[in-house]
N, C-alpha and C positions, 0 to 999 in steps of 0.2 A: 504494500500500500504506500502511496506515495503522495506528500505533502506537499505545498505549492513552496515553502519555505523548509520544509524540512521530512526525510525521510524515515518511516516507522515499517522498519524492514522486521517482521516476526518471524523463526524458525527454531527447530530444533535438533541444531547443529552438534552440540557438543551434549557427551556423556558426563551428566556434573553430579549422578547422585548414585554410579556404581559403587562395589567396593576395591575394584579394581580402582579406579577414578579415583577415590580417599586414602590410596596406599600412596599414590603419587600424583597431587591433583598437578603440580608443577609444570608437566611437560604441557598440558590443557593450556593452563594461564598462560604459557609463553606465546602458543597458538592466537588464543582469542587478544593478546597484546598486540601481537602482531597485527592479524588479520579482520578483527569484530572488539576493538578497547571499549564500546559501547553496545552491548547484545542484548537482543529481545526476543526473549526466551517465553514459550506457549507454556504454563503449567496445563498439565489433564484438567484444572476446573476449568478453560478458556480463558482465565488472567492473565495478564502479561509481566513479567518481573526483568527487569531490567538489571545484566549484571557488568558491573564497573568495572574496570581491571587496569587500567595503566594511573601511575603514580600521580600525572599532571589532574587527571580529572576526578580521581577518588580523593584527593584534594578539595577540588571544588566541592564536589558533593557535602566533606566534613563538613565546610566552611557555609552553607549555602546554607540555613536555617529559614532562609521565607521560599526556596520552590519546594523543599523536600522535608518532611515532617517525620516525627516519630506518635506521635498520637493519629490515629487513622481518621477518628473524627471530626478536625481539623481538614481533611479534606473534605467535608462536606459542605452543601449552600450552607451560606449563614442563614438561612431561614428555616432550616433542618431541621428535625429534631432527633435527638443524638439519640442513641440506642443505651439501655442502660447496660452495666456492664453487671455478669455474674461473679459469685463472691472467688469463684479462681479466677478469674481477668481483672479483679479487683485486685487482690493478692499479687499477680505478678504484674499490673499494671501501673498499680498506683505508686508510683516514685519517680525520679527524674529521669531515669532511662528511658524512660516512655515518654516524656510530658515536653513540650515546645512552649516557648517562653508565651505570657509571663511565667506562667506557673511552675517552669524547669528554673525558670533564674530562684521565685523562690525557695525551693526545697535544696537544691545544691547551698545557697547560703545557710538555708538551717544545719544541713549535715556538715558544711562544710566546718561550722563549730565542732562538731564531734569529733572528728575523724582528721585530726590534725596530726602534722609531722612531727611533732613533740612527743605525740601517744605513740608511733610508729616506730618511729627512735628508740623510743623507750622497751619495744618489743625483741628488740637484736639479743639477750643475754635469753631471752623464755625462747626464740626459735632456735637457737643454736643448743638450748638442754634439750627441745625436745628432738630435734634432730640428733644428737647423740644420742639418744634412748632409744630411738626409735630402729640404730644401725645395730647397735647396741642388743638388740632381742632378735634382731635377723642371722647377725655375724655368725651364730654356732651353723647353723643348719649348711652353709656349703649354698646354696643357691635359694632366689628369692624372686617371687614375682616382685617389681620396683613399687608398680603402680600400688597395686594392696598392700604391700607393706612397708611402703614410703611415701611417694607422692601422693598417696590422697591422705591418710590417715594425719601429717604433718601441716596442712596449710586446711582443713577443718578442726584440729584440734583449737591454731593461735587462732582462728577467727569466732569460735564458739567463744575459747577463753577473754578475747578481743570484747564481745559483745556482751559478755558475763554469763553464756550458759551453763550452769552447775556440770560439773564432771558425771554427773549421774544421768546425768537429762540430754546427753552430745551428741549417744549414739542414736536415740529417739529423734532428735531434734535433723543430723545428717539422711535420715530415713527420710523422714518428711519433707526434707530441700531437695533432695533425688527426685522425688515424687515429682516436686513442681519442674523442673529441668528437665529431665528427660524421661517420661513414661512406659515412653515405646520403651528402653530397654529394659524394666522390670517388670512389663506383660503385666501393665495396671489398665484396665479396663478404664472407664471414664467414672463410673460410680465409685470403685477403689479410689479411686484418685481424690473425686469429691469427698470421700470419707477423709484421707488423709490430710488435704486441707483444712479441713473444717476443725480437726482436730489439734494441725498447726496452729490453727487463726485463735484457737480457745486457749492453748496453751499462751502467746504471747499476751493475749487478751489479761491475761493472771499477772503475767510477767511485768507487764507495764504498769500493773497498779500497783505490784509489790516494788516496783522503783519509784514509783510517784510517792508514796508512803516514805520508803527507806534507801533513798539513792546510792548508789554502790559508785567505786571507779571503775565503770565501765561504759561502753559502747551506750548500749541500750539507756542508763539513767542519761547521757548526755542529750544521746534523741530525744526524750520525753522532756530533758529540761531547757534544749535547745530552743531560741525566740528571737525573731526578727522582727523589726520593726512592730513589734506588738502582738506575730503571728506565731503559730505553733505548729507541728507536725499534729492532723487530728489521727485518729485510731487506726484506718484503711491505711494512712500514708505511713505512720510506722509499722504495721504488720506489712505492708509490702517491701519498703527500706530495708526492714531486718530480713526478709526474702532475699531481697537482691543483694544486702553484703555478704549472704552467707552462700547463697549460689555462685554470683560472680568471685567471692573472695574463697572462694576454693578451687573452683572450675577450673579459673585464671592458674591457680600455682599450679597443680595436677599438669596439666597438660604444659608449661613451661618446664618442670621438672623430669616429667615422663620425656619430651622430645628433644629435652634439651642435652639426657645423657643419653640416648640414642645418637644425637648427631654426634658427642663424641665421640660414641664406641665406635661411629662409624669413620670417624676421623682422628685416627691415631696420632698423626703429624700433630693436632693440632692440642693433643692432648700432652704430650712432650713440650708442646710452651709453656703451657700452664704449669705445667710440672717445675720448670725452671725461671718461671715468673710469675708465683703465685700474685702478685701486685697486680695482675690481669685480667681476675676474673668478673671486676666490675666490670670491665670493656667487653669478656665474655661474654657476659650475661647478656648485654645487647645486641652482641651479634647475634646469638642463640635467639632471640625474640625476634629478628629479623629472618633469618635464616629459615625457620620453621615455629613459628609461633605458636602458640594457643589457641589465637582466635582467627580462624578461615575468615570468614566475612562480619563486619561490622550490624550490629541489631538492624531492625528491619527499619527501610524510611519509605514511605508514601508522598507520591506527586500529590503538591497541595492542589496548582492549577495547571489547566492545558500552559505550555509552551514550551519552546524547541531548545535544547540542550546541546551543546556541539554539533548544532546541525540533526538532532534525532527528535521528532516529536515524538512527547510525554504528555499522555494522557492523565486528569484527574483520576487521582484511585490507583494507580501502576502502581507495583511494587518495585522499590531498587535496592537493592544488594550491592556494598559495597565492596568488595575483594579485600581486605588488606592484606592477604597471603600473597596474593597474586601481585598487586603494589611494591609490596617488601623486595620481590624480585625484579623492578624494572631495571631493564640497564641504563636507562636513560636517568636515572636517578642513583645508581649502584653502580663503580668499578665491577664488574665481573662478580653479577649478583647470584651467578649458582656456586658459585666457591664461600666455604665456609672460611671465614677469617677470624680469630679468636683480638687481632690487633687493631683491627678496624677502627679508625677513629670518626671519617665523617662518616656515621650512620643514625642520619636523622629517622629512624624509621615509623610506621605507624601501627606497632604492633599494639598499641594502647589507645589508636582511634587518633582525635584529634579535632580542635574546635570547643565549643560548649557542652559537646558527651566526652572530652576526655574522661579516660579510665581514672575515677577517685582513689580507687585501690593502690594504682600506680606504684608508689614509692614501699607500700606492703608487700607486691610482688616481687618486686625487684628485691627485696634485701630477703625473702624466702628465696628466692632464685638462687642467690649468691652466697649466701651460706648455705642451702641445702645440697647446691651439686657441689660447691668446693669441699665440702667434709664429706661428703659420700665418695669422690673420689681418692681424698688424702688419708679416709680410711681404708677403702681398698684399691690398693693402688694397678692389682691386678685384675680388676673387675672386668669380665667381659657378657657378652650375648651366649644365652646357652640355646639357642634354634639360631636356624639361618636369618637375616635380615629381611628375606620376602617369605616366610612367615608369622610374621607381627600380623594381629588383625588392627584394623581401624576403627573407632565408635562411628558410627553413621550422623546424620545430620549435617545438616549447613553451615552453624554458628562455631562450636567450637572444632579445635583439631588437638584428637588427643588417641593415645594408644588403647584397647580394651587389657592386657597384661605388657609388661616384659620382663619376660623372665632372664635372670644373668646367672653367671656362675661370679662368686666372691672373690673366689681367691685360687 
């Protein structure tokens, strides 16, 4: 179909949701950079989702807050009337990931009271015991899946303890964050699901009063006593907040951590620097977030109004998906962006988004990243892969990128 002003070419070209595709989406993205940086992709419902892929315009997109939205309702007439939302769209909706200014600038100011680099700082002596502990109860056995018994159970543990949930209440609390993130792979039906919500939203429902009553130092008493210019988070906006730090603030490390020592098992050379320039693993860490990130594409944005985009008409309602995996590796932004560099200095990259959704967690990832793979490696120095490298599975989905096991040998 073709525009007097601009071209809305729909196909479906490329294979973006095998699991072949998710072991290696890379060589795709190089493709669609090349040949389709702007693609307009048919889902089976007849939508159209739009996906970004080269560094110059998944830029523009971050930056772009009045054509492309994250609240879907916002795309409609203003004479509309807005669909109400149920109590799971409320739970994962209700917070700034979702919400377009005004109402994003307020809630980022309230949280951004809480969740300051002072509190995060303060976290570096508790992630570094519990990452020793955590190696520490794997080390006897001789081999270990990473993801289970390191990278997920370490960056849920500081973010429960982050928020103040009781050591008794963590693994209940980890159950019902799973729930809301990803379903499909715990074979939860939709009623299941609704049960476990409901049971989430009742449990914080408790939480928040017993901090309103007896404020603690933690995450949570800050949200509930957090106030801006007069305003407050009300109840939906903190049971979703505490949704999203506890989703995002794990999600995020897991799969940084998981892909991060994969790219080094798979990059020896590069592992020999680190080795004799431990001062590097901060610049590490960035390349590994570049290189293969966590997060495949950016939360979902919605065309607010019809108009033409580099030349592409966008529709009211379209879906855009913005690649940041695919970004991370343009050459036209990256020296020799499929080579993994541990020394890298210009890498501006955008494995943490960018714009008014940057990642808040940010500087929590990054110092779980940095102490977790540097002690996990300076503990075993001999760690390697115990299956081949093309039998890793992949988790499925769009959003993040992350391993389902990896198993190593210790030592």
């Amino acid at each position: 179909m073709q525009d007097q002003e601009g071209a809305r070419t729909i196909t479906q070209k490329y294979d973006l949701f095998s699991l072949a595709f998710k072991a290696n989406p890379f060589a795709t993205f190089a493709r669609m950079r090349r040949d389709d940086p702007i693609y307009a992709h048919r889902s089976p419902d007849g939508s159209i989702i739009w996906y970004i892929t080269r560094f110059e315009e998944v830029t523009a997109v971050l930056k772009d807050n009045d054509h492309f939205v994250k609240d879907v309702r916002n795309t409609l007439p203003p004479d509309a009337q807005k669909p109400r939302k149920s109590s799971l769209n409320r739970l994962i909706n209700e917070n700034m990931l979702f919400a377009d200014p005004p109402d994003h600038t307020r809630l980022r100011a309230l949280v951004n009271q809480a969740f300051t680099p002072r509190r995060v700082e303060q976290l570096a002596g508790r992630v570094q015991q519990i990452t020793n502990e955590l190696l520490a109860a794997i080390a006897p056995d001789g081999e270990a899946d990473l993801i289970a018994s390191f990278a997920l159970p370490m960056p849920v543990r500081i973010i429960a303890e982050l928020l103040g949930i009781p050591p008794a209440d963590q693994a209940q609390v980890a159950d019902w964050s799973q729930a809301i993130i990803s379903p499909g792979s715990r074979d939860l039906n939709y009623s299941a699901r609704k049960r476990k919500v409901r049971a989430f939203v009742d449990y914080l429902r408790q939480m928040f009063a017993r901090r309103q009553r007896e404020p603690q130092d933690d995450l949570i008493s800050a949200l509930v006593q957090a106030e801006e210019a007069g305003e407050r988070l009300n109840e939906a906006e903190l049971s979703s907040m505490v949704a999203l730090l506890l989703v995002t603030g794990h999600e995020t490390t897991v799969n940084l951590l998981g892909n991060g020592a994969l790219a080094l098992l798979n990059h020896s050379a590069q592992l020999v620097i680190l080795r004799e320039r431990p001062g590097l693993w901060a610049t590490a860490v960035e390349e590994l977030l570049r290189f293969d990130g966590p997060v495949e594409t950016s939360t979902t944005r919605w065309v607010r109004k019809d108009f033409i985009f580099q030349g592409h008409q966008m529709q009211r309602g379209d879906v855009v998906r913005v690649v940041l995996a695919s970004a991370n590796r343009d050459a036209c932004q990256f020296a020799q962006p499929d080579v993994l560099d541990v020394t890298r200095r210009d890498n501006r990259h955008l494995a943490f988004g960018m714009g008014i959704h940057y990642c808040l967690g940010a500087p929590l990832a990054r110092l779980e990243g940095q102490i977790g793979l540097q002690t996990l490696f300076e503990t075993f120095p001999n760690l390697r892969l115990a299956v081949p490298a093309n039998q890793l599975e992949w988790r499925s989905g769009v959003l993040f990128r992350g391993l389902k096991q990896l198993p190593v040998c210790l030592d």
